[in-house]
N, CA, C and O of each residue as an XYZ file, in Angstrom:
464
protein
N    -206.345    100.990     43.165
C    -205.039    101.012     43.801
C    -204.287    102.256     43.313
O    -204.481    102.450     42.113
N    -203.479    103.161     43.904
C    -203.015    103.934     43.740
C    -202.071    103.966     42.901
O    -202.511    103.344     41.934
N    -201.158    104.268     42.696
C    -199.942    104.529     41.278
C    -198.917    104.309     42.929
O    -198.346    103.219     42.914
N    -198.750    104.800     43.705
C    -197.340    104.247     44.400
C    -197.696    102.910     45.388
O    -196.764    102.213     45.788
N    -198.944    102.629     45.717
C    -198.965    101.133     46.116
C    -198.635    100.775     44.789
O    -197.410    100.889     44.826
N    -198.975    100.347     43.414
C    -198.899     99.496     42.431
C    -197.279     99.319     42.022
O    -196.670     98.330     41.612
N    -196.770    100.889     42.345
C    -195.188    100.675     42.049
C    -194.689     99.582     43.203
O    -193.880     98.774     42.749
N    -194.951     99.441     44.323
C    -194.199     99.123     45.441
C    -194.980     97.567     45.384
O    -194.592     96.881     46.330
N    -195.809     96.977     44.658
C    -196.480     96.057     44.481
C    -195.638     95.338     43.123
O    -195.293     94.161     43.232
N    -195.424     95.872     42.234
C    -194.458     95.547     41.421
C    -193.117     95.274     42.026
O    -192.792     94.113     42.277
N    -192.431     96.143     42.239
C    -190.874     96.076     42.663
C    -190.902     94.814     43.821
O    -189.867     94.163     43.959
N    -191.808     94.560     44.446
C    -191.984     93.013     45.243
C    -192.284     91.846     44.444
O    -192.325     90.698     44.885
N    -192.431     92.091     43.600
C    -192.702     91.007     42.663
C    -192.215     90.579     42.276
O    -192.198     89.359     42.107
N    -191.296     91.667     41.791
C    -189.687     91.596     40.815
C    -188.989     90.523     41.526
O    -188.804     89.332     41.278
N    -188.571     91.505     42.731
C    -187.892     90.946     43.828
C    -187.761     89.835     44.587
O    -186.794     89.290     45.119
N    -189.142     89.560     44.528
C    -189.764     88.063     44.720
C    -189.037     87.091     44.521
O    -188.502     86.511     45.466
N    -188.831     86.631     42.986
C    -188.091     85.897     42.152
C    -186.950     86.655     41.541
O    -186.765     86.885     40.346
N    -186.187     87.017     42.618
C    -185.005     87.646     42.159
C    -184.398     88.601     40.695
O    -183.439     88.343     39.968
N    -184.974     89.281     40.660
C    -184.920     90.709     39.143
C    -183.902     91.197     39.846
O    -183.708     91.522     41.017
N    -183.092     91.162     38.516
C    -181.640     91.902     38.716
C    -181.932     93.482     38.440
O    -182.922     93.803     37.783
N    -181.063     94.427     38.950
C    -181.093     95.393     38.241
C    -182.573     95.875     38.582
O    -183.398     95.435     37.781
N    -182.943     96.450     39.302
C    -184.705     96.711     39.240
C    -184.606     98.336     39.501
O    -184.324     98.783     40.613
N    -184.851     99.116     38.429
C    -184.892    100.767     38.448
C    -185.988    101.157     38.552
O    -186.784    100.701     37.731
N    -186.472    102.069     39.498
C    -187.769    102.710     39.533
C    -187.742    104.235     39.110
O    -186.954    104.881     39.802
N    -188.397    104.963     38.158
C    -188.426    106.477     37.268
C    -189.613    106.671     37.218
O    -190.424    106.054     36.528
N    -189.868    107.791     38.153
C    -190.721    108.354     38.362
C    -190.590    109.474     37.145
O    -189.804    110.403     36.960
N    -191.896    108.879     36.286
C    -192.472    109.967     34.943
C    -193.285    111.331     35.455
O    -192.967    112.437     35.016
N    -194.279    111.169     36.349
C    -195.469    112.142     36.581
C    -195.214    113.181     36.025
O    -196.095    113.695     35.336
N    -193.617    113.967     36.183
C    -193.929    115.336     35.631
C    -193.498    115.372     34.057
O    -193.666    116.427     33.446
N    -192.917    114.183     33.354
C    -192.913    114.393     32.398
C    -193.879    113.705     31.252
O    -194.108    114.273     30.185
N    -194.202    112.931     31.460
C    -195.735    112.151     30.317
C    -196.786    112.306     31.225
O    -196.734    112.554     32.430
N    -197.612    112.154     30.596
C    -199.247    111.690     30.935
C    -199.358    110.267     30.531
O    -200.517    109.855     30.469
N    -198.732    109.705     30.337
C    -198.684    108.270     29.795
C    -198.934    106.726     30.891
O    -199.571    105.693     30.688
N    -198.046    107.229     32.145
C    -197.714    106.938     33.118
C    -197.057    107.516     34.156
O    -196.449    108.538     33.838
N    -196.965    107.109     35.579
C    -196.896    107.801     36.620
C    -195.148    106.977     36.677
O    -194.199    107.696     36.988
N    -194.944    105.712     36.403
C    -193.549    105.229     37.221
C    -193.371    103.891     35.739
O    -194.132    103.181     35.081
N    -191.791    104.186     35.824
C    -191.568    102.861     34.947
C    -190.444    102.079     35.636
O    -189.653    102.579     36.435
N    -190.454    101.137     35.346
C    -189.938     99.921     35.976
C    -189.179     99.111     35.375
O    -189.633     98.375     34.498
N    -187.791     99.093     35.756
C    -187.172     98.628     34.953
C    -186.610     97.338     35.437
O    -186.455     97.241     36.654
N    -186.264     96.276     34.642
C    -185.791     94.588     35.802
C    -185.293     94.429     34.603
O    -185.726     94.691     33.480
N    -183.748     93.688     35.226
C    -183.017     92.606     34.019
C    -184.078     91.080     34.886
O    -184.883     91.032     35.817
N    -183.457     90.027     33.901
C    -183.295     88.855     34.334
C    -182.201     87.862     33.515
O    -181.802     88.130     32.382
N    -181.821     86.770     34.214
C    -181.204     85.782     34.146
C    -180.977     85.208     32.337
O    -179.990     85.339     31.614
N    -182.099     84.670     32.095
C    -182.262     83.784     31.159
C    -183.817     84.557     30.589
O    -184.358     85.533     31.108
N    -184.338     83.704     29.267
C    -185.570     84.437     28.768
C    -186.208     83.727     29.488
O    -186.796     84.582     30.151
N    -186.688     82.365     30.029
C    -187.256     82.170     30.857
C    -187.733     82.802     32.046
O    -188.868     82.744     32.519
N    -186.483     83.565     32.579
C    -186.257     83.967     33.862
C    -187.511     85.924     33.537
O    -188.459     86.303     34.224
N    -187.056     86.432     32.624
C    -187.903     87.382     32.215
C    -189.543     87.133     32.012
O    -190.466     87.860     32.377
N    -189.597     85.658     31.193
C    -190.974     85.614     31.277
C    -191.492     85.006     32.889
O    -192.413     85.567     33.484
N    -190.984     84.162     33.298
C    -191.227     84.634     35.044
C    -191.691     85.533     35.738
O    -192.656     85.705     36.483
N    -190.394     86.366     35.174
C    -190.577     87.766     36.421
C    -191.871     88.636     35.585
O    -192.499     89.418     36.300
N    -192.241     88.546     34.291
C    -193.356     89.411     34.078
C    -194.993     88.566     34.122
O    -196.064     89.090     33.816
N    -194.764     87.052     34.625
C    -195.731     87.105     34.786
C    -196.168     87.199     35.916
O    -197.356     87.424     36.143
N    -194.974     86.987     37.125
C    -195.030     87.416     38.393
C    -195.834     88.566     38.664
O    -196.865     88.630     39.334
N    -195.249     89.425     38.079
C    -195.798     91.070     37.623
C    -197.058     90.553     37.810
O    -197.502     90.265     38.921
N    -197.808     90.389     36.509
C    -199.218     90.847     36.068
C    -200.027     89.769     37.447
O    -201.043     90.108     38.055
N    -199.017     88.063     37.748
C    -200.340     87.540     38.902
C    -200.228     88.209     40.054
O    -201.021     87.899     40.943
N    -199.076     89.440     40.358
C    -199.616     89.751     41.724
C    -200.389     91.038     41.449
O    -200.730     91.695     42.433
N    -200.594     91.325     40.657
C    -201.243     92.486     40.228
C    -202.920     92.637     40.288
O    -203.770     93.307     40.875
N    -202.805     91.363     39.098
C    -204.615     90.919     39.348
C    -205.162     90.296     40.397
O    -206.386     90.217     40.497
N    -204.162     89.669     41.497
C    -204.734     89.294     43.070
C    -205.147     90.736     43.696
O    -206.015     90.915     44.551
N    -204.166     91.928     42.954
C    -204.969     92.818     43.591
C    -206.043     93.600     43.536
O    -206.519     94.489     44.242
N    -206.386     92.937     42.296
C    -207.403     93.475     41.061
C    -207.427     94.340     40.086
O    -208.316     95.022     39.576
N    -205.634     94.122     39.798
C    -205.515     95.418     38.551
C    -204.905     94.449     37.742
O    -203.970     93.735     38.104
N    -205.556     94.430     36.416
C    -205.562     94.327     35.276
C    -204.841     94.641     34.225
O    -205.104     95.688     33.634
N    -203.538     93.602     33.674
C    -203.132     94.466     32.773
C    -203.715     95.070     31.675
O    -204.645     94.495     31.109
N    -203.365     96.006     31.335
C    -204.077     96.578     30.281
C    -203.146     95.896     28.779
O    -203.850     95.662     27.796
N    -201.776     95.637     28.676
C    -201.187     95.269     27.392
C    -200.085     94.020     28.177
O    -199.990     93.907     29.400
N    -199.440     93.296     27.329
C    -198.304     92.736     27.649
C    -197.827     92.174     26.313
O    -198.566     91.476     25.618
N    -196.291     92.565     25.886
C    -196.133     92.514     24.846
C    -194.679     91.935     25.041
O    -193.895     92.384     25.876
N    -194.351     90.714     24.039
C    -193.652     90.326     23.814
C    -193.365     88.576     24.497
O    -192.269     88.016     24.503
N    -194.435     88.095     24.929
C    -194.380     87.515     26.205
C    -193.356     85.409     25.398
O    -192.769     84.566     26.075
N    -193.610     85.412     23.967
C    -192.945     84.525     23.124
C    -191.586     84.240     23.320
O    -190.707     84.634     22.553
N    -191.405     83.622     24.243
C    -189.677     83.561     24.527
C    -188.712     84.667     23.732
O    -188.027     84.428     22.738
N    -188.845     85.992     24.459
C    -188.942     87.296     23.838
C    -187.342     87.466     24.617
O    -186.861     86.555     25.290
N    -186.741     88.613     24.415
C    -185.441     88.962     25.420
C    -186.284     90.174     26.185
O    -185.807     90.656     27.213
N    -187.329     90.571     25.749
C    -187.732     92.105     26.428
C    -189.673     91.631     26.730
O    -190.448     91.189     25.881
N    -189.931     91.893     28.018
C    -191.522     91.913     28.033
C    -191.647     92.953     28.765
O    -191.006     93.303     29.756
N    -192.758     93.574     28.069
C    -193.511     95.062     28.624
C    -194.630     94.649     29.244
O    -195.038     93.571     28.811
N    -195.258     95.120     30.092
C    -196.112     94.691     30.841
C    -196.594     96.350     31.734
O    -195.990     96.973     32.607
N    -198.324     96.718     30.819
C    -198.867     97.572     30.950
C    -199.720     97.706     31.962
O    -200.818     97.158     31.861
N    -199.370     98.505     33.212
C    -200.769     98.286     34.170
C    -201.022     99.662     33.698
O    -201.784    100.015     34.597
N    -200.951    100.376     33.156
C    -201.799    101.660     33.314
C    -200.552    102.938     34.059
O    -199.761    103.652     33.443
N    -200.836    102.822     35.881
C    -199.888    103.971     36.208
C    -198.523    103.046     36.608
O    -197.730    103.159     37.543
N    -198.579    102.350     35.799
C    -197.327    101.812     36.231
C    -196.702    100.868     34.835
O    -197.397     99.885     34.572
N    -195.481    101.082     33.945
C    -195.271    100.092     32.680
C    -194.003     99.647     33.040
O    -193.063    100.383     33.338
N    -193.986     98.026     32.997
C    -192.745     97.158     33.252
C    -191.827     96.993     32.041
O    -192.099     96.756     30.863
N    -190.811     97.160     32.587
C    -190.117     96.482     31.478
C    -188.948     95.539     32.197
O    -188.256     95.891     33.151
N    -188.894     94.254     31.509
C    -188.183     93.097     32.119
C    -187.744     92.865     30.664
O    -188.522     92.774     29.715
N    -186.031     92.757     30.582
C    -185.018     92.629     29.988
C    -183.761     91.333     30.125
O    -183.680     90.793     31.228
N    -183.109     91.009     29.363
C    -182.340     90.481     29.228
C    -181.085     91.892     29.616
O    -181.298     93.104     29.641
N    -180.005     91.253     29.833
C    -179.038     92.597     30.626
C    -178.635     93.346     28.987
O    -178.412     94.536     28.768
N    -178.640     92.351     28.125
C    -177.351     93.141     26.697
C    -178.630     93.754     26.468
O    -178.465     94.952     26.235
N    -180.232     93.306     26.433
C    -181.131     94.201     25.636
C    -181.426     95.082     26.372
O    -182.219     95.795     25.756
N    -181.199     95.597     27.677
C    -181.462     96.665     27.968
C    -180.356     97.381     27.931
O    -180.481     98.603     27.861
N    -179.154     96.849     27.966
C    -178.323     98.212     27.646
C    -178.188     98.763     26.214
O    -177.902     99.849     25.712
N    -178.516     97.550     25.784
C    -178.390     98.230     24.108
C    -179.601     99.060     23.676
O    -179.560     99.969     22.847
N    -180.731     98.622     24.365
C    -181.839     99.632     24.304
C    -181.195    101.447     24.917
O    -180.976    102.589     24.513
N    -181.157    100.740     25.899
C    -180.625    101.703     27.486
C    -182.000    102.812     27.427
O    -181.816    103.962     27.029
N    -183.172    102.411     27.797
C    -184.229    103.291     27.972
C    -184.091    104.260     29.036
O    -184.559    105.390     28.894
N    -183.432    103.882     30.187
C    -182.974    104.872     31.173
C    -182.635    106.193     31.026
O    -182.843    107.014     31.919
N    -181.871    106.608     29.433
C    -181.187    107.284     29.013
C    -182.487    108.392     28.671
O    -182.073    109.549     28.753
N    -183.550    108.332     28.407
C    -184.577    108.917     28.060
C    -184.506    109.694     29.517
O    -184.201    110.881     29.402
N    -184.655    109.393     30.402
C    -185.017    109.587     31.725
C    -184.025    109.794     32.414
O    -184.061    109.438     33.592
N    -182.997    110.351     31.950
C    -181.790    111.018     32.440
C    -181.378    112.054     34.035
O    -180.458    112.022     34.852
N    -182.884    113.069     33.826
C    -182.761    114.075     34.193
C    -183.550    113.987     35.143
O    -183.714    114.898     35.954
N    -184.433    112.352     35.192
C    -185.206    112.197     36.290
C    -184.930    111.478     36.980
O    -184.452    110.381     36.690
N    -185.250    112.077     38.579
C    -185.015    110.871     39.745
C    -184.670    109.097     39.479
O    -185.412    108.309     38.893
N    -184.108    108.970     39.740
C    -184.235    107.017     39.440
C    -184.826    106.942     40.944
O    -184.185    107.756     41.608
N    -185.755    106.317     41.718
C    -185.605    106.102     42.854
C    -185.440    104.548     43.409
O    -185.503    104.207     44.590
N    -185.176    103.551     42.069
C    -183.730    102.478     42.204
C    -185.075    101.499     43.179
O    -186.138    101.976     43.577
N    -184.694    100.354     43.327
C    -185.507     99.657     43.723
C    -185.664     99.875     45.268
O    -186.333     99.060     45.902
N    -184.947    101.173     46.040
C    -185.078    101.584     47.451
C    -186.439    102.674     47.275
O    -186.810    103.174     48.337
N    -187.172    103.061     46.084
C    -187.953    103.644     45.749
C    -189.229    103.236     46.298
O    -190.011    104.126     46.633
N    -189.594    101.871     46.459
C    -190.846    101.489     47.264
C    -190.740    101.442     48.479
O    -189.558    101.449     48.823
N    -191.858    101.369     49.773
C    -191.471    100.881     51.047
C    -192.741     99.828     51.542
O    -192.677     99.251     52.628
């Protein structure tokens, strides 16, 4: 699967079960790490571990595999590694207090209107 089907496969996922806040940052020209990161609040920690496992089951219906998922213990933050694509699903105070966005300042957000 490509790196922008997988983004636009994610951000439906999110969306699915309602992810607040869903930012799409396109990395390509700055890491080799990954192509797009993904950013989702949710509700409650429940509501986060939801939306990331949403993530990874529509992912492997498509046959991609996460590669990591971290934090998944009634956590406020789960990362969720496909490779060209890394989730991050937040509680709203831990991502602003993180505010990872801020890294990625200077790059496009293309915001959850980023998939089609």
């Amino acid at each position: 699967m490509q790196a922008e089907q997988l983004k636009d496969l994610v951000v439906t996922a999110l969306e699915d079960i309602k992810a607040q806040d869903v930012s799409v940052i396109d990395v390509r020209d700055r890491t080799s790490v990954t192509d797009f990161m993904v950013l989702a609040s949710g509700t409650s920690s429940r509501h986060v571990k939801s939306l990331a496992d949403s993530v990874v089951s529509e992912a492997k219906d498509q046959g991609v595999r996460a590669n990591n998922v971290e934090g998944e213990g009634g956590s406020d933050w789960i990362l969720v590694d496909l490779g060209d694509v890394v989730v991050h699903v937040m509680m709203p105070a831990t991502r602003e207090f993180y505010d990872l966005e801020r890294f990625w300042r200077d790059v496009p957000d293309l915001g959850a209107a980023g998939h089609e």
